[in-house]
SERO-4910 file (N, C-alpha, C, O; in steps of 0.05 Angstrom, whole numbers):
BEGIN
 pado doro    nc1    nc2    nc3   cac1   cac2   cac3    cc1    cc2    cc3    oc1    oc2    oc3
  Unk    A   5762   6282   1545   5773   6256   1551   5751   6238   1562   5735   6247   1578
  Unk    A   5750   6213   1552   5725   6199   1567   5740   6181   1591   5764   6184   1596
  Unk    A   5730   6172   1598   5731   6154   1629   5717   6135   1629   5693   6139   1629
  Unk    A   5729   6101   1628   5722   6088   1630   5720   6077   1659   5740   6077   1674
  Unk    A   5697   6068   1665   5688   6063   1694   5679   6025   1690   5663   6018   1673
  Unk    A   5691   6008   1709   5685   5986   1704   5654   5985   1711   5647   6008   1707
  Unk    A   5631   5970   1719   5608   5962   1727   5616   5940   1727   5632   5927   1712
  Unk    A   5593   5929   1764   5590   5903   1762   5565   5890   1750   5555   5898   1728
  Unk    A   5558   5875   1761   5533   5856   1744   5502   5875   1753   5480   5874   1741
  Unk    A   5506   5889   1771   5484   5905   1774   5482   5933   1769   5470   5951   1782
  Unk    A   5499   5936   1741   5503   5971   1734   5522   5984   1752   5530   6006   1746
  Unk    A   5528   5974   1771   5546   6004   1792   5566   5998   1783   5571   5976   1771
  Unk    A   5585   6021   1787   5616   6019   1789   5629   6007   1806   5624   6009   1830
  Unk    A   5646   5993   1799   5663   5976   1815   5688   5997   1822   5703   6012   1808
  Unk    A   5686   5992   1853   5704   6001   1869   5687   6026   1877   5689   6030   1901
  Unk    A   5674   6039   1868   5656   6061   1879   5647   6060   1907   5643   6081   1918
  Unk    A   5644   6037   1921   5630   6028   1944   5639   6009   1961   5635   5986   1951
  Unk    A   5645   6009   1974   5659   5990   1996   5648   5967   1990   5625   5963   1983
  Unk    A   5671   5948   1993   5662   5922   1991   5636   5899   2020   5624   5878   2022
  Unk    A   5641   5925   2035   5622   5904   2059   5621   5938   2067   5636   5957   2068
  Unk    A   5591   5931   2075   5580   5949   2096   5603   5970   2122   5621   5963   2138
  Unk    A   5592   5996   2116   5605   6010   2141   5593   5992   2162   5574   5977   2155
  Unk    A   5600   5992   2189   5595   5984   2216   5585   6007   2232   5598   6028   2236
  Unk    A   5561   6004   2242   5552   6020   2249   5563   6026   2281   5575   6010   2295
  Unk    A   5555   6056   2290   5566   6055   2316   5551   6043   2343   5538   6060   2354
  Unk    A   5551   6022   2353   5546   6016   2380   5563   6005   2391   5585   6000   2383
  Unk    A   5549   5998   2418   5561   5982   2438   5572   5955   2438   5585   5948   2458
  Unk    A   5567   5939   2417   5571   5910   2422   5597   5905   2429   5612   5924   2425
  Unk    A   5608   5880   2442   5636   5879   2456   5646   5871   2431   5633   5868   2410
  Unk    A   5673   5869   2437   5696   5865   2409   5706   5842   2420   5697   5840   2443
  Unk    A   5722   5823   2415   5738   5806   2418   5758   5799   2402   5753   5797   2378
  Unk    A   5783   5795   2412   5805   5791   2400   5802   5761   2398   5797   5749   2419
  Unk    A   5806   5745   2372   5807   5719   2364   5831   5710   2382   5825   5696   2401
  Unk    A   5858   5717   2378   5873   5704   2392   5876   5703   2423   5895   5693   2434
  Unk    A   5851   5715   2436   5851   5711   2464   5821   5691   2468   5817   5678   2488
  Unk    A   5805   5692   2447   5780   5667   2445   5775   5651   2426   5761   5632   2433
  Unk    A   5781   5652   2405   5784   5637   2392   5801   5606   2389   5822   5607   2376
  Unk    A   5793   5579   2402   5799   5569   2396   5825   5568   2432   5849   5561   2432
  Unk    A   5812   5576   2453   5825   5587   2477   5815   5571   2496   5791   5567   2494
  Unk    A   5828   5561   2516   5814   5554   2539   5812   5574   2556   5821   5596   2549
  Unk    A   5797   5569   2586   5796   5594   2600   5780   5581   2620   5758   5570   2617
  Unk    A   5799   5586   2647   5798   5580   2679   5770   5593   2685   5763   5616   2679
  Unk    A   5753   5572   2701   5727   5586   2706   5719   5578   2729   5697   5573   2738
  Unk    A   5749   5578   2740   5741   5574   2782   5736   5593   2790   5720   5592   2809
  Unk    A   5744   5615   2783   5730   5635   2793   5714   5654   2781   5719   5678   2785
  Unk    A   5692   5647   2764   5674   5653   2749   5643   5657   2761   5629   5636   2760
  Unk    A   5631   5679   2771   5617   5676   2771   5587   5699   2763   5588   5724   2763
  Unk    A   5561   5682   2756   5543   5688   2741   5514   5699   2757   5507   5693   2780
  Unk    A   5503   5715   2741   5468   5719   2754   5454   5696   2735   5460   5695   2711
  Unk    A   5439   5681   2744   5417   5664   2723   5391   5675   2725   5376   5678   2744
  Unk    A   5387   5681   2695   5354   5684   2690   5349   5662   2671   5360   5640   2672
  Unk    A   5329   5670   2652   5310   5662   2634   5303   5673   2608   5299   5698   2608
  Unk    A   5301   5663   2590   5295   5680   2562   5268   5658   2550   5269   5634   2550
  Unk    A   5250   5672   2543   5230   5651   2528   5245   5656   2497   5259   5674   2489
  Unk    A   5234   5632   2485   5250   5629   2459   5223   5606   2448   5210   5592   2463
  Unk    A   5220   5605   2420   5205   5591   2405   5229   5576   2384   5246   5586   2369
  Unk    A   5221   5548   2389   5242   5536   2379   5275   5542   2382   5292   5545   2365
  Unk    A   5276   5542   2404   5308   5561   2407   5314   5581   2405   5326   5594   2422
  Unk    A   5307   5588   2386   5314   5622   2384   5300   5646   2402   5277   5653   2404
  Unk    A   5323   5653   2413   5307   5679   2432   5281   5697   2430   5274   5713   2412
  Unk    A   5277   5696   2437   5256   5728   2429   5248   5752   2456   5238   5774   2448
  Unk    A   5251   5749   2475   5268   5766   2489   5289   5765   2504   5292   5764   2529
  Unk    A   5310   5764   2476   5335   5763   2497   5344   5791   2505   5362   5789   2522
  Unk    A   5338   5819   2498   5353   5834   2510   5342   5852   2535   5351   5867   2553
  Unk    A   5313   5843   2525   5297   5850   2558   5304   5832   2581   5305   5836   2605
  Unk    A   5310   5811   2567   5316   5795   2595   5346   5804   2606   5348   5808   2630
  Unk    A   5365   5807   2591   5388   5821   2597   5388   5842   2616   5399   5844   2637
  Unk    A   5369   5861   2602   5355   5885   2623   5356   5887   2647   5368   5900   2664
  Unk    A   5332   5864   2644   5326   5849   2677   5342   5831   2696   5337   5826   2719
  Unk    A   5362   5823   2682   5395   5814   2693   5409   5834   2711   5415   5833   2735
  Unk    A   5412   5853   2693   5414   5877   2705   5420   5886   2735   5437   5885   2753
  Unk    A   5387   5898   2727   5369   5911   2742   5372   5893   2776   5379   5900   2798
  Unk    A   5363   5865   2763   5370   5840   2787   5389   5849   2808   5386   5854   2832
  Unk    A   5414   5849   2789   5437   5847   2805   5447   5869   2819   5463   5870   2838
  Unk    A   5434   5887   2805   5440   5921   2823   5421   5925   2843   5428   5939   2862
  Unk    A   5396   5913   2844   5382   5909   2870   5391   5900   2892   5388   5909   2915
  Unk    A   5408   5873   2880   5423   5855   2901   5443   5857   2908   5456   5839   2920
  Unk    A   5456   5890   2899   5482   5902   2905   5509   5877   2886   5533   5880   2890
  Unk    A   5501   5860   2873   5520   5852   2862   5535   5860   2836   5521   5860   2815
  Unk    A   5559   5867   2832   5570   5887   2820   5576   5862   2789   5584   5839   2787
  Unk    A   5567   5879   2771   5572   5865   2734   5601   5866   2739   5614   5877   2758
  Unk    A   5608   5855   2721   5637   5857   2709   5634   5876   2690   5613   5883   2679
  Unk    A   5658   5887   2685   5660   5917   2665   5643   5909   2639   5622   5921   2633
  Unk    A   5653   5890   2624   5640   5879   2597   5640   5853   2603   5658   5837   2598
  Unk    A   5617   5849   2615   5606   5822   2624   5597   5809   2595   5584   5818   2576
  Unk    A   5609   5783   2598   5592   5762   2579   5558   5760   2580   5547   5766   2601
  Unk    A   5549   5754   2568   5518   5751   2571   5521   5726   2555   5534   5724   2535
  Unk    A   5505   5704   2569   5507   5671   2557   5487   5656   2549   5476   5643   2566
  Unk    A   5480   5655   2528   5457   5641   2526   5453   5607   2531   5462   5597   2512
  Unk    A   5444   5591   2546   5443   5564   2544   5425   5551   2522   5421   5561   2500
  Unk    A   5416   5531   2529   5398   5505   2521   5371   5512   2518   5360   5526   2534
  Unk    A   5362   5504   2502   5326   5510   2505   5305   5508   2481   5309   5521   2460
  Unk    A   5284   5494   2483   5269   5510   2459   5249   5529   2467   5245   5549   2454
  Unk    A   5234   5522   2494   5217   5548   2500   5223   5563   2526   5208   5578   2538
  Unk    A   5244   5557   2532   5257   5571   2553   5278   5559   2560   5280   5535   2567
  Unk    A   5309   5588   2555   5338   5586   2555   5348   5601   2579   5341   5625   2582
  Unk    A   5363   5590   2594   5380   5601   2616   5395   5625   2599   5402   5623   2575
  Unk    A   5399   5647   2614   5415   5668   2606   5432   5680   2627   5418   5690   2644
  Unk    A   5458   5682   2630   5481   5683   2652   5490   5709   2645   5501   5716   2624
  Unk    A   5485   5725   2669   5498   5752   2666   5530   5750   2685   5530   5748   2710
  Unk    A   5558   5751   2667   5577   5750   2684   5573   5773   2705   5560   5793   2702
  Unk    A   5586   5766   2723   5594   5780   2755   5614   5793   2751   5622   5791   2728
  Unk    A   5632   5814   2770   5644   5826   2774   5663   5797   2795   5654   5782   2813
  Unk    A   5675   5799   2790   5698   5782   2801   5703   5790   2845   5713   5777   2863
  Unk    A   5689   5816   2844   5692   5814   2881   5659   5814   2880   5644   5829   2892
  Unk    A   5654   5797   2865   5621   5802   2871   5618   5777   2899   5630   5756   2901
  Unk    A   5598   5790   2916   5596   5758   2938   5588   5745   2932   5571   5748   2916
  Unk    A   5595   5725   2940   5578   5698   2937   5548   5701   2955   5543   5707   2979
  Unk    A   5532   5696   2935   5505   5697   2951   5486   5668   2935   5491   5663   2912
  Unk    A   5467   5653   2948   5444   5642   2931   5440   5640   2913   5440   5619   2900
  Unk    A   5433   5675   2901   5436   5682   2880   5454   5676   2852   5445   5668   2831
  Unk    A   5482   5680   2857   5497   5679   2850   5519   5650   2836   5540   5647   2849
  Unk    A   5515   5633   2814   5529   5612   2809   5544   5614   2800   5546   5629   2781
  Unk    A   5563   5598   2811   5594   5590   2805   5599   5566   2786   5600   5544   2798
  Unk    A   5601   5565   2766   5605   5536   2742   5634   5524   2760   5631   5514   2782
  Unk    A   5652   5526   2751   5673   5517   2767   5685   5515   2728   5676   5524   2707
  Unk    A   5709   5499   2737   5718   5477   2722   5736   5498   2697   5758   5507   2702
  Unk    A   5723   5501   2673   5739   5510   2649   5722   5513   2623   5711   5493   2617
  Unk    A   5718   5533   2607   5717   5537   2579   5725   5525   2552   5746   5535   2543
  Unk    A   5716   5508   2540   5740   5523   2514   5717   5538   2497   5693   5535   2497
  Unk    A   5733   5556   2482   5710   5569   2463   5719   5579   2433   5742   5584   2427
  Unk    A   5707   5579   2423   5709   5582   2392   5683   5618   2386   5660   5626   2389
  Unk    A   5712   5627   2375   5694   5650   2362   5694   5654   2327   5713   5660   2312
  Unk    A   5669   5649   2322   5653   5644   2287   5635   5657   2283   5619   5664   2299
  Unk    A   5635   5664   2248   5611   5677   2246   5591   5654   2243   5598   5631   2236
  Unk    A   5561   5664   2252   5540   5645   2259   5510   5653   2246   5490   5646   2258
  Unk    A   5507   5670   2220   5494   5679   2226   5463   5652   2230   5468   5628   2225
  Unk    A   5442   5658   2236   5422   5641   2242   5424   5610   2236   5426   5592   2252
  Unk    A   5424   5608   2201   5418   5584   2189   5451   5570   2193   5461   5550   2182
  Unk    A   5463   5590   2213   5490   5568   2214   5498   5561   2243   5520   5553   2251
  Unk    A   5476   5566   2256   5473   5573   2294   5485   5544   2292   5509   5540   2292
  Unk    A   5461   5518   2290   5456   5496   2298   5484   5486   2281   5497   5477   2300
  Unk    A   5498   5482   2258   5521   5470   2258   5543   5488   2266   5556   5488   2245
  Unk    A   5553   5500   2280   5571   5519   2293   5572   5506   2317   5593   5497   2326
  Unk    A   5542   5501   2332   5545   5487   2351   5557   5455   2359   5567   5445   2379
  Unk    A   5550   5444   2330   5545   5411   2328   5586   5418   2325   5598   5403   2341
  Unk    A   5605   5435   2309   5630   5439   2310   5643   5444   2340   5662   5431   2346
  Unk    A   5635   5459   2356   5650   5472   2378   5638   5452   2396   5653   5449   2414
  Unk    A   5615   5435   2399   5622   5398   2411   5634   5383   2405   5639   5365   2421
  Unk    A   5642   5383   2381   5658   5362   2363   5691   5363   2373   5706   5345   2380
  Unk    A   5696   5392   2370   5730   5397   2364   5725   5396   2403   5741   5380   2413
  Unk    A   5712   5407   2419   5707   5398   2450   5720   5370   2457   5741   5367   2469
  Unk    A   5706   5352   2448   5699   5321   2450   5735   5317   2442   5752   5309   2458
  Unk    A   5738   5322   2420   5765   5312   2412   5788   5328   2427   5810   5317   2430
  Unk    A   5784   5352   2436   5804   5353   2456   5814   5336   2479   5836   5329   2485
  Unk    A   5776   5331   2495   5790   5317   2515   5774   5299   2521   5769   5291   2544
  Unk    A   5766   5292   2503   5757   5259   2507   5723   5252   2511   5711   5230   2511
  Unk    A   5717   5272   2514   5685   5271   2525   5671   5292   2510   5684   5308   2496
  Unk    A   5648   5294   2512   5633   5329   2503   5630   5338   2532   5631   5327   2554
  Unk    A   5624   5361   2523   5631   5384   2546   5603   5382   2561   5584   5380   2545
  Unk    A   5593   5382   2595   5580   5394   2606   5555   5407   2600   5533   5401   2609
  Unk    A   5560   5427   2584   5539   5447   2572   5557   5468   2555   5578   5478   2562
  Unk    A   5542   5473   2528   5550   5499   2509   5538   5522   2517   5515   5520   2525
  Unk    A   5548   5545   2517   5536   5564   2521   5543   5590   2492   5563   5589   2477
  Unk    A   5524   5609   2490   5534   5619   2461   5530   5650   2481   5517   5659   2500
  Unk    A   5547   5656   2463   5548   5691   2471   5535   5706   2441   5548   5700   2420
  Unk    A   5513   5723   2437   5512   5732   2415   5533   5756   2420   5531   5765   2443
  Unk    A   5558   5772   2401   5566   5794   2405   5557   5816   2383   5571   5836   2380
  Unk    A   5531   5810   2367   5526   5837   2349   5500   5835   2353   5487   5814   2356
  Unk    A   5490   5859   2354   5458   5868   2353   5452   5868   2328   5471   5860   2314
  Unk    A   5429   5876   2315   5410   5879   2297   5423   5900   2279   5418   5899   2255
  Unk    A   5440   5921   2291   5447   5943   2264   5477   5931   2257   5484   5933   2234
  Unk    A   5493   5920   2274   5519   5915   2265   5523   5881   2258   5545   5874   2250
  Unk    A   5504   5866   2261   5500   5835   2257   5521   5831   2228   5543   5821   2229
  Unk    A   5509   5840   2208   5512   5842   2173   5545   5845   2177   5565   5830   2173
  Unk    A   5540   5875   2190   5573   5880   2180   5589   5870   2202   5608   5885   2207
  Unk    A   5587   5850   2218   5613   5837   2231   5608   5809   2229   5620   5793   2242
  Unk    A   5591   5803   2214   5592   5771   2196   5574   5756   2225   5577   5732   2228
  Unk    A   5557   5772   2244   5543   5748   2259   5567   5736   2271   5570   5711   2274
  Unk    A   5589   5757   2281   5601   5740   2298   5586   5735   2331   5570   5752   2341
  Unk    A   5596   5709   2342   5589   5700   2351   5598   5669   2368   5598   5646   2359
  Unk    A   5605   5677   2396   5629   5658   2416   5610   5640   2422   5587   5643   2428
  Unk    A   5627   5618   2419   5608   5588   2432   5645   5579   2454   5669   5579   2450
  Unk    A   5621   5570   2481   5638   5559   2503   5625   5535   2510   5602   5532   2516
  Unk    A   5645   5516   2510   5644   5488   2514   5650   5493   2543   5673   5501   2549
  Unk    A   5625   5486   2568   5642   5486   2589   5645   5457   2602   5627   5441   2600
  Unk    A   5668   5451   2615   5668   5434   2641   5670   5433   2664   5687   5447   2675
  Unk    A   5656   5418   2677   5657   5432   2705   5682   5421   2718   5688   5437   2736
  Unk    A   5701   5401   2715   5725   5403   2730   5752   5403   2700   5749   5404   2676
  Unk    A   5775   5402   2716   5789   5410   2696   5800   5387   2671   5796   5363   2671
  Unk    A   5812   5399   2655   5823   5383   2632   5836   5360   2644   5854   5363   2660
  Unk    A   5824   5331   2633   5839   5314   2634   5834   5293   2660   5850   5275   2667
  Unk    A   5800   5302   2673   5795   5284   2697   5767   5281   2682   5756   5295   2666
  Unk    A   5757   5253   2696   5734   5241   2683   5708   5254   2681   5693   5245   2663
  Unk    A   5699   5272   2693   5681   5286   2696   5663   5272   2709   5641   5278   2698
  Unk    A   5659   5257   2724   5640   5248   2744   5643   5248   2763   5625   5240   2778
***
């Protein structure tokens, strides 16, 4: 009996092979769309370690040493992470703020900043060549919520280097403000 096997345009069999990459196993955080996507989120009681990332033209280039060293920081200074802390990247072309969330009974110290105010955030895939309009969107649909652009964006990368491909470069952008919806911000 013969067996006909379809091929696509590059000789293989179709259906033989998954349509998108296995996901490899690490750590990166997961997020549920319907709790960030497109979500506001109370950030009075939010608070952060601030470092630094050098970056050439924006783009990081050590961002996960500096993470490291977020760390490291904050366990020196007895201040406790949050379980799956956000890691935030800000503004920059040769050097970007990077915010390690807190543990919520973390003290207030010096060290330690408090944004105040509120979130909104949008979670998209981003990969590189779509960083800069992802962003120019999650100011945009910001602005039209409430009237102004937001404060400062901050981007969360959530995939490393082996799982980037297969979870599409997702990737959370937060519009923050420092007081709440619906007061002038000055």
């Amino acid at each position: 009996m013969v067996r006909r096997v379809p091929l696509d345009d590059r000789g293989r069999p179709i259906g033989s092979r998954p349509e998108t990459e296995p996901e490899p196993d690490c750590a990166c955080p997961r997020l549920d769309p319907e709790e960030w996507h497109e979500v506001e989120s109370d950030w009075s009681g939010a608070k952060f370690l601030r470092g630094r990332v050098w970056s050439a033209f924006g783009v990081p280039l050590t961002y996960h040493r500096a993470w490291r060293g977020l760390e490291e920081r904050a366990r020196r200074h007895g201040l406790p992470v949050a379980e799956e802390p956000m890691v935030l990247l800000g503004p920059g072309r040769l050097a970007r703020t990077l915010l390690l969330e807190l543990a919520d009974d973390a003290p207030v110290t010096p060290a330690v900043w408090q944004p105040g105010g509120f979130a909104f955030s949008r979670l998209v895939p981003a990969p590189l060549g779509a960083m800069k309009r992802e962003l120019a969107a999650t100011v945009e649909e910001a602005r039209k919520r409430y009237g102004r652009p937001p404060d400062a964006v901050w981007i969360w990368y959530l995939t490393c280097a082996s799982c980037s491909r297969a979870r599409n470069f997702e990737t959370l952008f937060l519009a923050h403000y420092r007081d709440g919806p619906g007061t002038s911000g000055s």
